[in-house]
C-alpha positions in Angstrom: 39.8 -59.9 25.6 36.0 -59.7 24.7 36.3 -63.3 24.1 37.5 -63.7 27.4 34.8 -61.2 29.5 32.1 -63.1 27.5 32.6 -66.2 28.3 33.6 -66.2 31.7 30.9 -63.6 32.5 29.0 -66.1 31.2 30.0 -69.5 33.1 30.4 -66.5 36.3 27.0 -65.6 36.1 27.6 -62.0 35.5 24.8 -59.6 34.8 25.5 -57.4 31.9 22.2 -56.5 30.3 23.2 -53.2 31.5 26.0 -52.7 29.3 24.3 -51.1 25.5 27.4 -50.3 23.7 30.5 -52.4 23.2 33.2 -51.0 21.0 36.2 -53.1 19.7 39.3 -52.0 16.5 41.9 -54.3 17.9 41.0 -56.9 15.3 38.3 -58.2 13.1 35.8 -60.3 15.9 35.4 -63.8 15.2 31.7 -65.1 14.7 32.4 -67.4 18.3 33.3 -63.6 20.5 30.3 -61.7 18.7 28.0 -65.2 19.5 29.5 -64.7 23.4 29.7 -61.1 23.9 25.8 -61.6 22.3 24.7 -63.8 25.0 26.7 -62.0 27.4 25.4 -58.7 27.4 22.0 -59.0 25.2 21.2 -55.3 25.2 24.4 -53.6 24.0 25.2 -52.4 20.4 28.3 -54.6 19.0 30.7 -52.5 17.4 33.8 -52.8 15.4 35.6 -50.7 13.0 39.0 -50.7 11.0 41.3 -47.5 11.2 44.9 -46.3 11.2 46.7 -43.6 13.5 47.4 -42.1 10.1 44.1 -42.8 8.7 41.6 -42.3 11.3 38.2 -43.8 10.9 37.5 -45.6 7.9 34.9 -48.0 8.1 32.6 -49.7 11.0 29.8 -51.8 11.2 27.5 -52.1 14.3 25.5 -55.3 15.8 22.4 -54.1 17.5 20.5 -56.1 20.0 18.6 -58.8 18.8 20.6 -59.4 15.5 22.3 -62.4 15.1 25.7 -63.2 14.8 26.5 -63.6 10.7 30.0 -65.6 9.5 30.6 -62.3 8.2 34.2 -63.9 7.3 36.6 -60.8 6.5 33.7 -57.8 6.3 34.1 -54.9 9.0 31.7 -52.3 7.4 31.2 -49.7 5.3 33.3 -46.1 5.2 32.6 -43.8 8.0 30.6 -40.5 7.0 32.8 -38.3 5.2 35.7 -41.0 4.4 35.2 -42.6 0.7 37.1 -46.0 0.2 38.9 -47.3 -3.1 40.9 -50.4 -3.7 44.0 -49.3 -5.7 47.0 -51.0 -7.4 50.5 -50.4 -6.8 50.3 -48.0 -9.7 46.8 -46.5 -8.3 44.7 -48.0 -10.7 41.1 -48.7 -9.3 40.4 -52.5 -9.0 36.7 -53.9 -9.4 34.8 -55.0 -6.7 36.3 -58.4 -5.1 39.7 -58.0 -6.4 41.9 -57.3 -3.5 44.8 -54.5 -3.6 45.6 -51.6 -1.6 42.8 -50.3 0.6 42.8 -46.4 -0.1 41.1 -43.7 1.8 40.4 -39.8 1.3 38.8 -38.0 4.3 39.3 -34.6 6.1 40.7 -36.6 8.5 44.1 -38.1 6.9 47.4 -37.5 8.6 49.4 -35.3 6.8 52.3 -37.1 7.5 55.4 -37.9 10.4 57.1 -35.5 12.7 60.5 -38.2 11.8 61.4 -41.5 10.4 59.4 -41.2 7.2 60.9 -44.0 5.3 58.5 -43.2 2.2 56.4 -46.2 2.7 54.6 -46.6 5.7 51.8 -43.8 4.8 51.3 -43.8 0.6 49.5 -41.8 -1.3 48.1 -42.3 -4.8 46.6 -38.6 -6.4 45.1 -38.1 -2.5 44.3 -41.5 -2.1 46.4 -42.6 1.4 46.9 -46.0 2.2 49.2 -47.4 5.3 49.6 -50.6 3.0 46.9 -52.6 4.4 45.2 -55.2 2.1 41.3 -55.8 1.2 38.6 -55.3 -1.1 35.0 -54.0 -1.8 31.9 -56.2 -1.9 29.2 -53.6 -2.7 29.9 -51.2 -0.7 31.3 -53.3 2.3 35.3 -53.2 3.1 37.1 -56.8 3.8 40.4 -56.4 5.4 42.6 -59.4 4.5 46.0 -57.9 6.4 49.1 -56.1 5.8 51.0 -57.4 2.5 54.5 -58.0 4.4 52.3 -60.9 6.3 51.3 -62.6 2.7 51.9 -66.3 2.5 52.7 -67.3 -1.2 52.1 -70.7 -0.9 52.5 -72.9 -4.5 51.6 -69.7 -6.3 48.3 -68.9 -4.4 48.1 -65.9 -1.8 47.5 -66.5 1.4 46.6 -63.8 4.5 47.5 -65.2 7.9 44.6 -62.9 9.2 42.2 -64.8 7.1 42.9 -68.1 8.1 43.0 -67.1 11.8 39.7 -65.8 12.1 38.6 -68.9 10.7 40.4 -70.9 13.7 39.1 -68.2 16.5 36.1 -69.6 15.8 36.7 -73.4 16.3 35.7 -74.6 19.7 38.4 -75.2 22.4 40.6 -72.1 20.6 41.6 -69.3 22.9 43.7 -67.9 20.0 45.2 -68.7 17.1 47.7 -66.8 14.5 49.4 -68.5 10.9 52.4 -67.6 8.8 54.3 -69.2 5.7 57.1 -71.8 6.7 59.8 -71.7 4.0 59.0 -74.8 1.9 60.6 -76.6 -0.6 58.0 -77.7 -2.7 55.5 -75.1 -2.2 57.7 -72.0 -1.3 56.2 -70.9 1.6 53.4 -73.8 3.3 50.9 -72.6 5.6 51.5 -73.3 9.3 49.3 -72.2 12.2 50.0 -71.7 16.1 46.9 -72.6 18.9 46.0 -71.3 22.1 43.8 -74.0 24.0 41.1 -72.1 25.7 40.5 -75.1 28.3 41.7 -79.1 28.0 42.9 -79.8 25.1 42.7 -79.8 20.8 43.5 -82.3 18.5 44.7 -81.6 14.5 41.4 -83.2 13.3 39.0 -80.9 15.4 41.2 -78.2 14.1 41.2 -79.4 10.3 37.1 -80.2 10.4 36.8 -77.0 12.1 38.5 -75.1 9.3 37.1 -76.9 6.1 33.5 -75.9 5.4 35.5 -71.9 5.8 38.9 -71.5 4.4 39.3 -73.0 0.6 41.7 -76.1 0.7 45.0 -74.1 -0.3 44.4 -71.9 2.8 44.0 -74.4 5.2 47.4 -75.2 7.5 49.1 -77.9 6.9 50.7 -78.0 9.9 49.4 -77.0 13.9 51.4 -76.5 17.3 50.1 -76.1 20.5 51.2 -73.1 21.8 51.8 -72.5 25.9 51.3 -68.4 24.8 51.5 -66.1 22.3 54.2 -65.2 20.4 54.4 -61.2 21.4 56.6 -58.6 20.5 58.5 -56.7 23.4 55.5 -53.9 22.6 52.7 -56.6 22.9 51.7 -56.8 19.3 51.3 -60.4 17.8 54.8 -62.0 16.0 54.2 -64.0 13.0 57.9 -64.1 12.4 58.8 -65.0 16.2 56.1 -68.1 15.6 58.5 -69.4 12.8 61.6 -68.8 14.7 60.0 -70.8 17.8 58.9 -73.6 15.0 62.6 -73.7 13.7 64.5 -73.9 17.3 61.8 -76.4 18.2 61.4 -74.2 21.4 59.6 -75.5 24.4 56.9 -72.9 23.9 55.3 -74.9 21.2 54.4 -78.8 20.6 53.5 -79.9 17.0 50.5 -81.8 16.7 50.5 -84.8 15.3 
C-alpha cells in the first residue's frame, strides 16, 4: 500500500513534503517502497517495526529525512526500550549471533496468555523467554526476521524462507508483488516456486531471474515464476502460500507460468 501511495503520488504530482512521520508493521519494506515513499514525501521519518498481538513491540528502526535507502535485506531494528531480544533453540538454548532459531522476547509488555483456544503452541515460552514461533537472528544487535517456520521451504536439504526471497522480488522493477512457497519435488523435496504481481505491462522470467541474482544465493532463487492476475488471499485478507500451490496444481486461470 505505501508502494502504491508512493508511486502514484509520485507520477500524480502529489505534494507530500508535509507528511514527517510514516509508520508501517505490515511487513518488512522492500528497498524499491522505502526508495518511493523517500522521494515521495522527503521530509517524513520512515518507520517500521516487527511485533506480535502477544508480543507487543519488539524491535523498530526509523529512516529520517535525508538518509538513503540501504538493501537492508532482512534487518527491521533493534529491540524497543525495555524489550531485550534472544534467539533460542527449540530446547531454549541461546544461539550466537547469525544463526537463526526462535526469536524470543522478555518485556513488561508480553501477553500473559489467551482467553480460549490455547493449543500450547501459538505463544511459547522458554524460562520467560516468549516467542509466537517467528524465525530470525541477531547481527550485533540488529533483529532479521526471516518468517514463521510452518512457511520453511526445505529444498535439497537447504532452508529456505519464502519471506526472504520475496523481498528480494518486491524490489525488481515491473513487480507490484510477489510471494514464494515450496512445490513438492521429487528430486529436491520441496523446489522453490514464486507467484508475480505486474505492477504495469508486463515481466519476463529473465528480468525476474537477473533481478534476483546479485540478492538471494543460488539455492534460494525460484526455479519456477507465474504471473499472477491477484493475490492469493485468505477469506481474512492475509497472504496464502498454500492457496498459491493449490492454484499452481489445478493449473487455475488465476495464474500463467512463465516460460
Amino acid at each position: 500500500m505505501l508502494r502504491l501511495l508512493s508511486e502514484r503520488g509520485l507520477s500524480g504530482g502529489v505534494d507530500a513534503s508535509g507528511i514527517r512521520s510514516i509508520i508501517c508493521a505490515g511487513s518488512k519494506l522492500d528497498t524499491r517502497t522505502l526508495e518511493a515513499a523517500r522521494r515521495w514525501a522527503p521530509n517524513a521519518t520512515i518507520y517500521e517495526y516487527y511485533g506480535a498481538s502477544e508480543l507487543s513491540f519488539v524491535s523498530g528502526a526509523g529512516l529520517r529525512p535525508g538518509q538513503q535507502a540501504e538493501q537492508r535485506g532482512t534487518g527491521i531494528g533493534k529491540p524497543f526500550p525495555g524489550v531485550a531480544i534472544r534467539i533460542l533453540d527449540d530446547d531454549g538454548a541461546e544461539l550466537p549471533d547469525g544463526t537463526d532459531g526462535n526469536i524470543c522476547v522478555r518485556s513488561g509488555m508480553v501477553s500473559d496468555g489467551y482467553l480460549w483456544g490455547d493449543d500450547g503452541q501459538a505463544l511459547q515460552s522458554f524460562d520467560g523467554w516468549h516467542t509466537v514461533g517467528d524465525q530470525g537472528y541477531l547481527d550485533g544487535g540488529t533483529l532479521h526476521m526471516l518468517g514463521r517456520r510452518s512457511d520453511m521451504i526445505i529444498t535439497a536439504g537447504t532452508n529456505v524462507y519464502p519471506h526472504e526471497v520475496e523481498l528480494a522480488l518486491a524490489s525488481v522493477p515491473g513487480v507490484a508483488a510477489a510471494v514464494a512457497a515450496g512445490f513438492a519435488d521429487d528430486l529436491r523435496g520441496q523446489k522453490v516456486v514464486a507467484g508475480i504481481v505486474p505492477s504495469h505491462g508486463g515481466v519476463t522470467a529473465t528480468q525476474l531471474k537477473a533481478g534476483v541474482e546479485d540478492v538471494l544465493a543460488r539455492n534460494k532463487r525460484p526455479l519456477e515464476y507465474f504471473v499472477l492476475a491477484e493475490l492469493p488471499l485468505t477469506d481474512r485478507g492475509k497472504l496464502s502460500r498454500e492457496l498459491l500451490l493449490d492454484w499452481i496444481a489445478r493449473n487455475d486461470p488465476r495464474i500463467r507460468r512463465l516460460g
